[in-house]
N, CA, C and O atoms as CSV, one atom per row, in Angstrom:
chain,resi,resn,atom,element,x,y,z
A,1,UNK,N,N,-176.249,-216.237,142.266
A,1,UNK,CA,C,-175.786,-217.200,143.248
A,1,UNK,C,C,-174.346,-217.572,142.928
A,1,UNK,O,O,-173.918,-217.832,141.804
A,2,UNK,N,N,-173.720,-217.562,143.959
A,2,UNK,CA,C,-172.351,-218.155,143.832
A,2,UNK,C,C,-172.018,-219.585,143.275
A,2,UNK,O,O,-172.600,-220.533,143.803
A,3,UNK,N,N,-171.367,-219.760,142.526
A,3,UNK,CA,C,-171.093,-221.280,142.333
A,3,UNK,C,C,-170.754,-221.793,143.570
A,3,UNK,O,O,-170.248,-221.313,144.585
A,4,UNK,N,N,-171.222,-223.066,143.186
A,4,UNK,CA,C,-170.946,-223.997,144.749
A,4,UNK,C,C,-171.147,-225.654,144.520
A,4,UNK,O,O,-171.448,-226.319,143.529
A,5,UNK,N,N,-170.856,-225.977,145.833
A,5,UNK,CA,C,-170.781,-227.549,145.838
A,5,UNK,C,C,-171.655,-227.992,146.958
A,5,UNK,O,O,-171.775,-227.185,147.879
A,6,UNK,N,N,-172.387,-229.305,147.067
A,6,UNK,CA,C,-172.887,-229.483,148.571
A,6,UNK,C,C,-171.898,-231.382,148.639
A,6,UNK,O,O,-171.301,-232.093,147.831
A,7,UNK,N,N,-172.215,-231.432,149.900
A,7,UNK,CA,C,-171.352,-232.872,150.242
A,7,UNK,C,C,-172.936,-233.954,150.417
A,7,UNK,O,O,-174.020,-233.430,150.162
A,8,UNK,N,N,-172.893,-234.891,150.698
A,8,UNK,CA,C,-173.501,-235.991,150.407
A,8,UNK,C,C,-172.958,-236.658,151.106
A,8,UNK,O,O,-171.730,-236.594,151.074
A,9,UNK,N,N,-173.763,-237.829,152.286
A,9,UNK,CA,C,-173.212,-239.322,152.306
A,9,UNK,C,C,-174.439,-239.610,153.184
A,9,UNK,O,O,-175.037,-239.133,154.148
A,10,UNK,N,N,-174.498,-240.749,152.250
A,10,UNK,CA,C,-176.128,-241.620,153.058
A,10,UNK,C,C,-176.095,-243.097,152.739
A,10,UNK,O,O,-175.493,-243.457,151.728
A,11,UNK,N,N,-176.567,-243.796,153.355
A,11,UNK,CA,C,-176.237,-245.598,152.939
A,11,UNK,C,C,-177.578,-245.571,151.715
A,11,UNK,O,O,-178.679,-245.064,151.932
A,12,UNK,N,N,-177.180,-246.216,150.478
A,12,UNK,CA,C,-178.143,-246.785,149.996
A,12,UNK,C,C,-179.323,-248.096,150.272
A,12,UNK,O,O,-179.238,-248.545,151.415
A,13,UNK,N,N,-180.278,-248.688,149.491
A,13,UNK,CA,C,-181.337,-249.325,150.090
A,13,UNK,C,C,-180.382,-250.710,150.082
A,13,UNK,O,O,-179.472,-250.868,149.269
A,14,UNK,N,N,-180.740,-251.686,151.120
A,14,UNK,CA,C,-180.330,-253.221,151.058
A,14,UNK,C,C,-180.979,-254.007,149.715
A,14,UNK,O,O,-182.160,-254.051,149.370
A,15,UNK,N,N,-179.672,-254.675,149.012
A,15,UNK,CA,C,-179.733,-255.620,148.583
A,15,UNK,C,C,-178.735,-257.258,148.750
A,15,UNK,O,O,-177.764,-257.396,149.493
A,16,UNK,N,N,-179.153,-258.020,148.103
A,16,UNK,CA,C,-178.316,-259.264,148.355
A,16,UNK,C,C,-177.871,-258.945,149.892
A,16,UNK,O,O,-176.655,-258.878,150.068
A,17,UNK,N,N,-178.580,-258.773,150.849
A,17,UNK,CA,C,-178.064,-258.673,152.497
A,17,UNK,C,C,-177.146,-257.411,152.251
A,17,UNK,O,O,-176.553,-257.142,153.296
A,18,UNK,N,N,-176.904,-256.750,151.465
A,18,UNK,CA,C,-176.024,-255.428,152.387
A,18,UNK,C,C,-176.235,-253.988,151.621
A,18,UNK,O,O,-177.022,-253.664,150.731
A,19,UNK,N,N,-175.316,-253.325,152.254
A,19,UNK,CA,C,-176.097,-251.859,152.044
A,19,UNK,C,C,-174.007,-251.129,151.706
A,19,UNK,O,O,-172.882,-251.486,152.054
A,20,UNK,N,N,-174.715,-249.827,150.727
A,20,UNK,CA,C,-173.326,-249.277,150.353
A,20,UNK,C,C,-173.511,-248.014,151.137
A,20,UNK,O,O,-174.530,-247.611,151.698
A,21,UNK,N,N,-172.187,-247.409,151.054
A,21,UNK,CA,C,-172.340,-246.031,151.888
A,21,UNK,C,C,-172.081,-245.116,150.633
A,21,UNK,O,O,-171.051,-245.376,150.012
A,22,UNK,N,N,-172.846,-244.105,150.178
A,22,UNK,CA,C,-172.370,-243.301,148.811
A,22,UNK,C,C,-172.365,-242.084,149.658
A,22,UNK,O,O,-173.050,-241.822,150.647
A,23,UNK,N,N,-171.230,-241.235,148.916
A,23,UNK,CA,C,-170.806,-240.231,149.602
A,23,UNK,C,C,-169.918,-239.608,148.498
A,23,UNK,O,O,-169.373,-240.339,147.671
A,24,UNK,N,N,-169.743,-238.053,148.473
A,24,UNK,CA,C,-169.042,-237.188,147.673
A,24,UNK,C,C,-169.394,-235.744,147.755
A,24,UNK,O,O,-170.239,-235.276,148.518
A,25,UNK,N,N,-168.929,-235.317,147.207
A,25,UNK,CA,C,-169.504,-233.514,146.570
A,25,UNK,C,C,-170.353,-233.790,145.221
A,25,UNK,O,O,-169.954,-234.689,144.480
A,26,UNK,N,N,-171.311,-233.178,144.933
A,26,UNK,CA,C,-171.672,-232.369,143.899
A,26,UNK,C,C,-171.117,-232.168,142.960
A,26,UNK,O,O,-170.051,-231.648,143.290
A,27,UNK,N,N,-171.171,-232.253,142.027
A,27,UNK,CA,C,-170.183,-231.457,140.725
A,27,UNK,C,C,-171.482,-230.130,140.922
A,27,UNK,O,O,-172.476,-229.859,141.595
A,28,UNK,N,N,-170.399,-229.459,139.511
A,28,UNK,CA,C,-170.861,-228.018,139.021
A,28,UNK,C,C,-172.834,-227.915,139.179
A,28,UNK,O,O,-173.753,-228.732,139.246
A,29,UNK,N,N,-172.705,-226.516,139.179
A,29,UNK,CA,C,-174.381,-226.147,139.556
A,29,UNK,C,C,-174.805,-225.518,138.229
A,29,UNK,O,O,-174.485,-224.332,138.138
A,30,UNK,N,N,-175.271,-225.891,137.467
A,30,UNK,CA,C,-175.917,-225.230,136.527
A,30,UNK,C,C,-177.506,-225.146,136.383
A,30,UNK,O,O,-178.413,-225.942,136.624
A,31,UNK,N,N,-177.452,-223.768,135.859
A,31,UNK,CA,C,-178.765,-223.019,136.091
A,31,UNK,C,C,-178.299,-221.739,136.611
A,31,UNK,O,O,-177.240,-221.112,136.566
A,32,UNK,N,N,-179.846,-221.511,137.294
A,32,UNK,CA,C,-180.113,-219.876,137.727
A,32,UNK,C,C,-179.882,-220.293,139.064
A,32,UNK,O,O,-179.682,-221.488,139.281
A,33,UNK,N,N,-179.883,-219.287,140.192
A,33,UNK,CA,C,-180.455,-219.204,141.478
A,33,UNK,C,C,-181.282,-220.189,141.879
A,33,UNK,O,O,-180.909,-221.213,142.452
A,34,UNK,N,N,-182.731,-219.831,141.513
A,34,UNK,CA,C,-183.970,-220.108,142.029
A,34,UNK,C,C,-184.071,-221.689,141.318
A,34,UNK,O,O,-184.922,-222.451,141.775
A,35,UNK,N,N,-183.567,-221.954,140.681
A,35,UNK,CA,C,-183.531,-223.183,139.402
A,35,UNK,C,C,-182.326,-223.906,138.928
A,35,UNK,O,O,-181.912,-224.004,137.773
A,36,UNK,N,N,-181.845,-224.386,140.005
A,36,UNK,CA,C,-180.200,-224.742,139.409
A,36,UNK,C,C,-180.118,-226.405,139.660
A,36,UNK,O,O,-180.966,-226.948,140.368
A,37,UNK,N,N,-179.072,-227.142,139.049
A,37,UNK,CA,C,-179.348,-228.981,139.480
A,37,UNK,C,C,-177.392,-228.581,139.458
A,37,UNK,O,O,-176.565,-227.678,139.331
A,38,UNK,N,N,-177.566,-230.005,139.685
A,38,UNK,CA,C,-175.791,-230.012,140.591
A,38,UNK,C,C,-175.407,-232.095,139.763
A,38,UNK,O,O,-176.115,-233.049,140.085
A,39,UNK,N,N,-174.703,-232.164,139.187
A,39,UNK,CA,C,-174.154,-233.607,138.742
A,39,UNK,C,C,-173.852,-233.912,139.336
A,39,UNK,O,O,-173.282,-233.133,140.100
A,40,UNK,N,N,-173.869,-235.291,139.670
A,40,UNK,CA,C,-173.306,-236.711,141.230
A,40,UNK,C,C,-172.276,-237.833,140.528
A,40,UNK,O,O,-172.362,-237.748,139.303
A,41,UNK,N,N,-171.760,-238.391,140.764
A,41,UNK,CA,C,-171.196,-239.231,140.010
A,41,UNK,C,C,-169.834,-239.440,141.385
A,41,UNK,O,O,-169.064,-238.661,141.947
A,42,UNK,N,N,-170.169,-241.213,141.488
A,42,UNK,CA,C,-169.201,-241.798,142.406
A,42,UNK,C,C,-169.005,-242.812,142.154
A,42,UNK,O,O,-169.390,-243.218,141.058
A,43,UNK,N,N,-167.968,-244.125,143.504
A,43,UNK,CA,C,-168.065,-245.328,142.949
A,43,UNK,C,C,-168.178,-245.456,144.728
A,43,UNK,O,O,-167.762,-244.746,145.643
A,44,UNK,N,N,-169.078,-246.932,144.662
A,44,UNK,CA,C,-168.954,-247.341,146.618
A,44,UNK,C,C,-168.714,-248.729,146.690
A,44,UNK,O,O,-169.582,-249.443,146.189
A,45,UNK,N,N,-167.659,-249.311,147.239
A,45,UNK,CA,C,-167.188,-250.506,146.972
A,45,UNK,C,C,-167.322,-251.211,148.729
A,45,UNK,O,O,-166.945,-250.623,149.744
A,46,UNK,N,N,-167.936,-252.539,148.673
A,46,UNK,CA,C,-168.397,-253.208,149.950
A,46,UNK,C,C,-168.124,-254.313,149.383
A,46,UNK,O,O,-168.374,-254.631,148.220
A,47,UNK,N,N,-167.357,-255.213,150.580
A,47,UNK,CA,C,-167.043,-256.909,150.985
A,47,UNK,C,C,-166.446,-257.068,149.359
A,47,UNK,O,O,-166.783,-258.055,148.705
A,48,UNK,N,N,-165.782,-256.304,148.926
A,48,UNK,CA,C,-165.201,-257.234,147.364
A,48,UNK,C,C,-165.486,-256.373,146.594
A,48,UNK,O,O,-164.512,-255.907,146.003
A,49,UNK,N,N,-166.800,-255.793,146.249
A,49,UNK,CA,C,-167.144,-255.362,144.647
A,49,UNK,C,C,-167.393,-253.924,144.624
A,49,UNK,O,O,-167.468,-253.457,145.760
A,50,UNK,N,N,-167.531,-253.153,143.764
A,50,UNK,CA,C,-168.052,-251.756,143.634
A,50,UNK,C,C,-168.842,-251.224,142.938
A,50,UNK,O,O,-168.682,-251.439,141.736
A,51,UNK,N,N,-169.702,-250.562,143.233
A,51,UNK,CA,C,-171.082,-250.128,142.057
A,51,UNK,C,C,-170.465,-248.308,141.835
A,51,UNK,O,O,-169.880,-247.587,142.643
A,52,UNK,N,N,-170.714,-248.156,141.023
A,52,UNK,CA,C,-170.796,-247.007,139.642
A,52,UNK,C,C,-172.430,-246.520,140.125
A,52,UNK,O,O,-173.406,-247.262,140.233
A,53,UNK,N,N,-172.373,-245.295,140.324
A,53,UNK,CA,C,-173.681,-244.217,140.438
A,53,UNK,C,C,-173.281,-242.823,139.776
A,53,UNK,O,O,-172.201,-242.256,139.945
A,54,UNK,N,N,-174.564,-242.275,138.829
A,54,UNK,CA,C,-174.417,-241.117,138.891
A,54,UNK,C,C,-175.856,-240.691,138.366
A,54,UNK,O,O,-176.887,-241.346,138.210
A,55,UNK,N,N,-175.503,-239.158,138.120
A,55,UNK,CA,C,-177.327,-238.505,138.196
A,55,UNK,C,C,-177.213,-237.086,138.204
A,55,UNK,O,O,-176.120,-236.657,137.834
A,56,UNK,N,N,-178.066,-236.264,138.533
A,56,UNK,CA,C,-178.511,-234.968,138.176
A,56,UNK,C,C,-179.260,-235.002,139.700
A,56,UNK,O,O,-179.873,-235.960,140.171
A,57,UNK,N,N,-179.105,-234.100,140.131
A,57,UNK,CA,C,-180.007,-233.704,141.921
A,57,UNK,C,C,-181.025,-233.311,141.113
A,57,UNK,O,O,-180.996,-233.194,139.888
A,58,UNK,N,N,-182.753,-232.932,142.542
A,58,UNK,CA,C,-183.615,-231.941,142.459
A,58,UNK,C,C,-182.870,-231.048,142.013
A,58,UNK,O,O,-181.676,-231.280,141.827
A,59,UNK,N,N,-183.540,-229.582,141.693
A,59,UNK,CA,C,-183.967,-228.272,141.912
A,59,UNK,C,C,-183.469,-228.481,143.372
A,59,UNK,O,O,-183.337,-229.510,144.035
A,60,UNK,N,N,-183.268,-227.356,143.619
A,60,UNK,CA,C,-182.839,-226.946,145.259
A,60,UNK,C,C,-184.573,-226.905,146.352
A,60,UNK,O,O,-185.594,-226.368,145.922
A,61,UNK,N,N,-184.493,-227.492,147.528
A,61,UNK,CA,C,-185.502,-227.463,148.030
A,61,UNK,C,C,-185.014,-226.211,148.970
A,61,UNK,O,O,-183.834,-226.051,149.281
A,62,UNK,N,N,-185.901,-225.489,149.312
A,62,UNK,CA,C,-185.614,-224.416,150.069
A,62,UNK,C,C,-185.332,-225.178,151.584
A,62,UNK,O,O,-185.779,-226.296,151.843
A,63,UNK,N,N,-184.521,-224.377,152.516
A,63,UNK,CA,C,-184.438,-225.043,154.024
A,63,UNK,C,C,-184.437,-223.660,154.615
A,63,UNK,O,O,-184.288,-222.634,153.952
A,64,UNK,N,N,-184.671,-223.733,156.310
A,64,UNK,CA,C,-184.442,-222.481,156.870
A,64,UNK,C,C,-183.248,-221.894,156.858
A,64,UNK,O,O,-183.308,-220.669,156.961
A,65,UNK,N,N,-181.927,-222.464,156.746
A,65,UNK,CA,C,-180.777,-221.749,156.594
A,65,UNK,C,C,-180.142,-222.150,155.188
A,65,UNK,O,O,-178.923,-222.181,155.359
A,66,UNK,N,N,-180.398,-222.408,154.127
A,66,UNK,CA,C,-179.907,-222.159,152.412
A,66,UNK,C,C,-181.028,-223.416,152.116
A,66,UNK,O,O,-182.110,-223.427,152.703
A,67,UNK,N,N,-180.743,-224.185,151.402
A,67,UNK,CA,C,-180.910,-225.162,150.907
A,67,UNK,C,C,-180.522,-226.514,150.424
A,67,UNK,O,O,-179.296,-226.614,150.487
A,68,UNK,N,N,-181.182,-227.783,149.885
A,68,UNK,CA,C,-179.988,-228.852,150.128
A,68,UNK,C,C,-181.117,-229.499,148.618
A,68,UNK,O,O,-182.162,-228.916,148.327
A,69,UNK,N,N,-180.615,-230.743,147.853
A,69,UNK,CA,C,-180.903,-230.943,146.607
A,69,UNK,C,C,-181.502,-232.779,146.960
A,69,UNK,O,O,-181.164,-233.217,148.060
A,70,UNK,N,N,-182.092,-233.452,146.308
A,70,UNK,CA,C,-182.399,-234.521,146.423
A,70,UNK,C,C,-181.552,-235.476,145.464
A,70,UNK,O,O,-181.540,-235.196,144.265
A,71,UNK,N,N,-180.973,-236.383,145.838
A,71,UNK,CA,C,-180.579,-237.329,145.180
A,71,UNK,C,C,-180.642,-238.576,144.947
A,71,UNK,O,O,-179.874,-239.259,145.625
A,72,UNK,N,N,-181.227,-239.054,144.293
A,72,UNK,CA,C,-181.982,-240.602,143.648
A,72,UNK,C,C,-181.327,-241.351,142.296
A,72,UNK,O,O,-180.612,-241.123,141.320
A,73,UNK,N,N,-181.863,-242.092,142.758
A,73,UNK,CA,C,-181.192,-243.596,141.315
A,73,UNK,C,C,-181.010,-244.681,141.612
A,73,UNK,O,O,-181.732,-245.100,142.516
A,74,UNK,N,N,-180.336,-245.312,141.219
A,74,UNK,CA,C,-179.612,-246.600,141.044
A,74,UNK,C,C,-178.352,-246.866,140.704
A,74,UNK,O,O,-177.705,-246.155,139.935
A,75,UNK,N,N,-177.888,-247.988,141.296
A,75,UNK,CA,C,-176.422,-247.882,141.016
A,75,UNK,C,C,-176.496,-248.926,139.641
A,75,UNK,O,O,-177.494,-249.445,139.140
A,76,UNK,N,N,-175.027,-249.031,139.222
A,76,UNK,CA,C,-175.014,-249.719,138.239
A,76,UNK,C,C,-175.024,-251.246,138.853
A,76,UNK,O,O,-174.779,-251.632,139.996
A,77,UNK,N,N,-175.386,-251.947,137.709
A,77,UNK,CA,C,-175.393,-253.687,138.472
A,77,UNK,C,C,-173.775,-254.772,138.616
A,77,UNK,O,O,-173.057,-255.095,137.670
A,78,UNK,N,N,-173.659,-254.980,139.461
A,78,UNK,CA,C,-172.682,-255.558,139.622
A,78,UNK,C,C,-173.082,-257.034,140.559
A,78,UNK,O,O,-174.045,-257.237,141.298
A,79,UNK,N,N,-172.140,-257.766,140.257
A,79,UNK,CA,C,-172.970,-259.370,140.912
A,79,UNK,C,C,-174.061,-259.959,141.337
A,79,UNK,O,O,-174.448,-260.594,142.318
A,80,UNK,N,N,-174.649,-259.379,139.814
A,80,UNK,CA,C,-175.925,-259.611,139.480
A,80,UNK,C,C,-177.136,-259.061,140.392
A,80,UNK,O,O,-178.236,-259.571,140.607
A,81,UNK,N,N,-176.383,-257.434,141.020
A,81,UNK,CA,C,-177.436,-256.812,141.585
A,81,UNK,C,C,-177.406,-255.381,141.594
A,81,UNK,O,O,-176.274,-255.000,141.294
A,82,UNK,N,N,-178.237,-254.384,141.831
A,82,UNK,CA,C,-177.902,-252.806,141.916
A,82,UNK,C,C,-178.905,-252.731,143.326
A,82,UNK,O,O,-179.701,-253.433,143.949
A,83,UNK,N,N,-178.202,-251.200,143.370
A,83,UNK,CA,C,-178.961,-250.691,144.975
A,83,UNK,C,C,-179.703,-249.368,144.293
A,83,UNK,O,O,-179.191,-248.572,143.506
A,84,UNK,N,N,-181.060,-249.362,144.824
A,84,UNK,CA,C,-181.448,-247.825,144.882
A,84,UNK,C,C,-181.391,-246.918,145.965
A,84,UNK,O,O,-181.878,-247.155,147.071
A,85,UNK,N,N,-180.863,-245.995,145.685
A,85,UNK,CA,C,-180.965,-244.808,146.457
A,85,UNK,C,C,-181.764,-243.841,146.750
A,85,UNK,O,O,-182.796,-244.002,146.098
A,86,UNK,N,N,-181.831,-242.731,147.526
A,86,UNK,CA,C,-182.835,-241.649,147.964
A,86,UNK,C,C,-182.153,-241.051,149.063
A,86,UNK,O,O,-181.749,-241.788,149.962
A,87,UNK,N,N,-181.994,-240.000,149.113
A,87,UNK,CA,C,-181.805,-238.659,150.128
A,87,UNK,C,C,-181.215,-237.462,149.412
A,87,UNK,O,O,-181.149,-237.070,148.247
A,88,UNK,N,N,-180.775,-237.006,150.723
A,88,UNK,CA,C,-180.788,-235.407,150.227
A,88,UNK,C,C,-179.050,-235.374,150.403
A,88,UNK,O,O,-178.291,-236.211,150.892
A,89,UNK,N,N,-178.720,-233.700,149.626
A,89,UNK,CA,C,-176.921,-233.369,150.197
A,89,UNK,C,C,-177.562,-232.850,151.648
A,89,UNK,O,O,-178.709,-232.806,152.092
A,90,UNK,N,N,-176.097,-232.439,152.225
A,90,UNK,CA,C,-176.170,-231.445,153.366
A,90,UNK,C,C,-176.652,-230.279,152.656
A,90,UNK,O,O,-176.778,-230.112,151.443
A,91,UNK,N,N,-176.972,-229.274,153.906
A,91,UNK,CA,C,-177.086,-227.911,153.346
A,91,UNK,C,C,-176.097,-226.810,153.184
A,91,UNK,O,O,-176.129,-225.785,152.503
A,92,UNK,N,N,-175.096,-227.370,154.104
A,92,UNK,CA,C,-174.186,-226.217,153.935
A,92,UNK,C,C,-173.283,-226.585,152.232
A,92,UNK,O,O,-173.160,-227.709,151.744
A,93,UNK,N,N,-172.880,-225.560,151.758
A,93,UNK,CA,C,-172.172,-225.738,150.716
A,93,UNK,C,C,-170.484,-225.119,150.908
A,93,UNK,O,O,-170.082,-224.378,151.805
A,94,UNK,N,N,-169.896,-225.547,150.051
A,94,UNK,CA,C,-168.563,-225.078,149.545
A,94,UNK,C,C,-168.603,-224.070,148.705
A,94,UNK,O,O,-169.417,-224.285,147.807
A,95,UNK,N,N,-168.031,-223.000,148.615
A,95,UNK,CA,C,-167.958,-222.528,147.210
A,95,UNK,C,C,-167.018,-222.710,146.499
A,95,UNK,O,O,-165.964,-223.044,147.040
A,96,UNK,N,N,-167.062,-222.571,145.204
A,96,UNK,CA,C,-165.929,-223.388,144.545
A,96,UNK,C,C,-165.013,-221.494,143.774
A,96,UNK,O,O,-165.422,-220.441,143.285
A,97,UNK,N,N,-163.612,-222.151,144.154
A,97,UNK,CA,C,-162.834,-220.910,143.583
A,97,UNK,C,C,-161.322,-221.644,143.245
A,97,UNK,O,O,-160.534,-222.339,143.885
A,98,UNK,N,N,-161.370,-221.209,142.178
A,98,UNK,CA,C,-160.254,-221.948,141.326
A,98,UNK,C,C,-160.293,-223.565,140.971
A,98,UNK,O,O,-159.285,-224.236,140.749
A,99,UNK,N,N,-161.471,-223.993,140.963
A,99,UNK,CA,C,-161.558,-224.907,140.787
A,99,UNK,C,C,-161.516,-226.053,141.249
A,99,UNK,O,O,-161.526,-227.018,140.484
A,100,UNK,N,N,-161.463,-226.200,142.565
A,100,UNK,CA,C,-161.114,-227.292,143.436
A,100,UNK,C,C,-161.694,-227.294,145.124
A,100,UNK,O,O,-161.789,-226.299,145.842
A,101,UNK,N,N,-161.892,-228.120,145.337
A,101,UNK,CA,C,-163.027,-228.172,147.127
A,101,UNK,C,C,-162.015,-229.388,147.184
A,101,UNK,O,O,-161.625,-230.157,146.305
A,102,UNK,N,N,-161.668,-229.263,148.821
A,102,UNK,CA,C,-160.674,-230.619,149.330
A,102,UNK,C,C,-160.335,-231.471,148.256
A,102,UNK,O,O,-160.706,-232.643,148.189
A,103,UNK,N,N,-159.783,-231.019,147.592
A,103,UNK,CA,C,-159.069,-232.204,146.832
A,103,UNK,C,C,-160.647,-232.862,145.686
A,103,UNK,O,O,-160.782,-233.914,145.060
A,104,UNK,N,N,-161.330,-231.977,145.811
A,104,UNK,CA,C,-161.951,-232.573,144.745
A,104,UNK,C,C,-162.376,-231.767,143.307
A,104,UNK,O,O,-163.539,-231.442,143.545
A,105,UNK,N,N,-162.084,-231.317,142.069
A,105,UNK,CA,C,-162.088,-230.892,141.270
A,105,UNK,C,C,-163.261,-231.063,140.303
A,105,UNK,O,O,-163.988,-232.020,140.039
A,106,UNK,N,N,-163.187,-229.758,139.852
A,106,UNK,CA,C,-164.989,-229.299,139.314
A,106,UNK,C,C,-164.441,-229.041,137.656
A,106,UNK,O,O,-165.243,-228.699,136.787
């Protein structure tokens, strides 16, 4: 499998009344093909403050046209609260060559 990237953006769950929007690429895919996880790591900042997330995706779930990875956690706590998350990347991917997808570096 080619190295690659997938994109991401989904609102996390409500807390203290509001909700963050987390969004990014993927870092690097390590593994095999059939067995590979992809690193997350962002920051999402709403009305003032910003929470710190990061994590390890599923395994790739198969889809009818490639596949897309699950991504879950929690953010870090900030004013005395964190958000959990849940969803998936997109499916389409980037491939990564020379090291860099729009301005974002692997």
């Amino acid at each position: 499998m080619v190295p690659h990237m997938h994109k991401y953006k989904f609102e996390c769950r409500t807390a203290e009344n509001h909700k963050h929007t987390m969004s990014g690429y993927t870092e690097k895919m390590i593994g095999i093909p059939a067995f590979h996880v992809h690193y997350f790591r962002g920051v999402t900042t709403f009305n003032g403050h910003s929470h710190y997330y990061s994590g390890v995706t599923s395994r790739p779930v198969k889809t009818k046209n490639g596949h897309v990875h699950r991504i879950a956690g929690k953010s870090d706590e900030t004013n005395g609260h964190k958000h959990k998350f849940l969803n998936y990347t997109f499916e389409d991917v980037e491939y990564i060559s020379n090291g860099a997808i729009d301005g974002a570096f692997v």
